[in-house]
Phi, psi and omega in degrees: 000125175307134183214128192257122179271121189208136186246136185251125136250132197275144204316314197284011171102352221221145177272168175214128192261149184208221173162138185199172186249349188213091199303314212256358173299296170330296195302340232237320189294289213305283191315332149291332203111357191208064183254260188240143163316285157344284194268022184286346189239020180228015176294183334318176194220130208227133165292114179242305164253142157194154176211178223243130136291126160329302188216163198299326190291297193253018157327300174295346149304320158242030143290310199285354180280314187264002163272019181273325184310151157297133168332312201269001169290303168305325173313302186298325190264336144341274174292019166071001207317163181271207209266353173316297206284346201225105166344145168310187187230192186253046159253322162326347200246000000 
């Protein structure tokens, strides 16, 4: 089953990182309030990235992978920078 790794920015400015099987369900949760904590109090909340996984493992894989990340990494992979500059991910493997 497909599971999608997905980034949020939040009205304050600062992302928020996830994984959900229904990316726009999810934004809609995020966007009530009854999502994450995080963001219950930086809504609205805007859909910036997202990419398709294989399985639920390794979705929770790279989530915990880019939230390890520096703000301007995410900025970069956000804004597309290309893959030179950016390891493969584990959902690619």
């Amino acid at each position: 089953m497909t599971y999608y790794v997905y980034i949020l920015r939040c009205s304050d400015g600062t992302f928020y990182t996830g994984y959900a099987r229904d990316v726009a369900r999810r934004l809609q949760e995020h966007n009530r309030g009854r999502a994450a904590k995080y963001t219950s109090g930086r809504r609205p909340v805007e859909l910036v990235y997202y990419e398709s996984c294989e399985d639920k493992s390794l979705a929770a894989k790279r989530e915990y992978e880019i939230k390890q990340w520096s703000r301007a990494r995410k900025q970069a992979l956000i804004e597309g920078v290309t893959a030179i500059s950016r390891p493969p991910s584990t959902c690619d493997r």
